[in-house]
N, C-alpha and C positions, 0 to 999 in steps of 0.2 A: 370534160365534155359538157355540152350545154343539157341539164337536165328542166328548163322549164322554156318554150319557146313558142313566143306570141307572133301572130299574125290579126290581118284583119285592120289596121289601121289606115287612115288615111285622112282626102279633104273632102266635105261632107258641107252642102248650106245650110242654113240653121231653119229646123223645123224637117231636120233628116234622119233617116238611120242607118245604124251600122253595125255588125257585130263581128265581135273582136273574140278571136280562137287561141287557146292554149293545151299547147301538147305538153305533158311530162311525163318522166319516166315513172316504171309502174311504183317504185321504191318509194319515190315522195307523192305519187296520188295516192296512194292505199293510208299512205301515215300520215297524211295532211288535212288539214282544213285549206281545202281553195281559196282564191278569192283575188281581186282584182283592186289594185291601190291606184292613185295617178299623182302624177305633181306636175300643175304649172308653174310656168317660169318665173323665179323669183318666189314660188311658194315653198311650204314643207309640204311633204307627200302623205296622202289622206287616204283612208280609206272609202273603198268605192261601195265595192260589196262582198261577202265572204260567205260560205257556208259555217256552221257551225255545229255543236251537236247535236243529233239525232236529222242530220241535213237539212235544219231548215236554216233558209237565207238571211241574213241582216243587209241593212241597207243606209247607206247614208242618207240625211233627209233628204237633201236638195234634186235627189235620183229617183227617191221614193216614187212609183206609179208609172216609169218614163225607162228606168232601167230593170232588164230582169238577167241573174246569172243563174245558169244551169249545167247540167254535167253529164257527159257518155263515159260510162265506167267500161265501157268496152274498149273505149278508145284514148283512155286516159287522159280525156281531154275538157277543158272548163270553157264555160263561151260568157261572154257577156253582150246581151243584145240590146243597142241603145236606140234608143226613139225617142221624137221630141228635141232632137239636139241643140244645146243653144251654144251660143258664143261662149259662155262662162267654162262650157264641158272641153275646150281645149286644154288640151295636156297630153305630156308620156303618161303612157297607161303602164301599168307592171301587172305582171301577172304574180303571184305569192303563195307558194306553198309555207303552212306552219304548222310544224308535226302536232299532233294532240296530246303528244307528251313530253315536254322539256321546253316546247316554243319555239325550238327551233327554226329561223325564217331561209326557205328559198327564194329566188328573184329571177325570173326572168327578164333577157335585155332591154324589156318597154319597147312601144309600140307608139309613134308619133296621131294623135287623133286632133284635127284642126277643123273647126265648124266656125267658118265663116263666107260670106256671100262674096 
């Protein structure tokens, strides 16, 4: 069964925002480091933004200032809220749990996010 499932994507013009919602089960939010990867077409898949230990966030640069990801522990769910969108920020987005012990990665299905006028 699908234990990580994103929503929130969509087409968005550049100099827009949006933010993109991830549910998972409570098994891999409690034992994970969040966090949010993307890959466009023809790219490899990069990391966006992720919590880490003691929760605080890392950030890709080019995101730096423009994206921020945050988390409802009640609701077992990670958000990513983008602003400033530009054309380059097209891409499936993944949503990724990875346990804090062993590294284990989950994947959610990605979320189509296209920022063009």
């Amino acid at each position: 069964q699908a234990q990580l499932v994103e929503s929130g994507g969509g087409l968005v013009q550049p100099g827009g925002s949006l933010r993109l919602s991830c549910v998972a089960s409570g098994s891999i939010f409690s034992s994970s480091f969040m966090g949010w990867f993307r890959q466009a077409s023809g790219k490899q898949r990069e990391l966006v933004a992720r919590f880490t230990w003691g929760d605080s966030p890392i950030y890709t640069d080019s995101v730096k200032g423009r994206f921020t990801i945050s988390r409802d522990d009640a609701k077992n769910t990670v958000y990513l809220q983008m602003n400033s969108l530009r054309p380059e920020d097209t891409a499936v987005y993944f949503c990724n749990g990875r346990t804090r012990f062993g590294g284990l990665d989950y994947w959610g299905q990605g979320t189509q996010v296209t920022v063009s006028s």
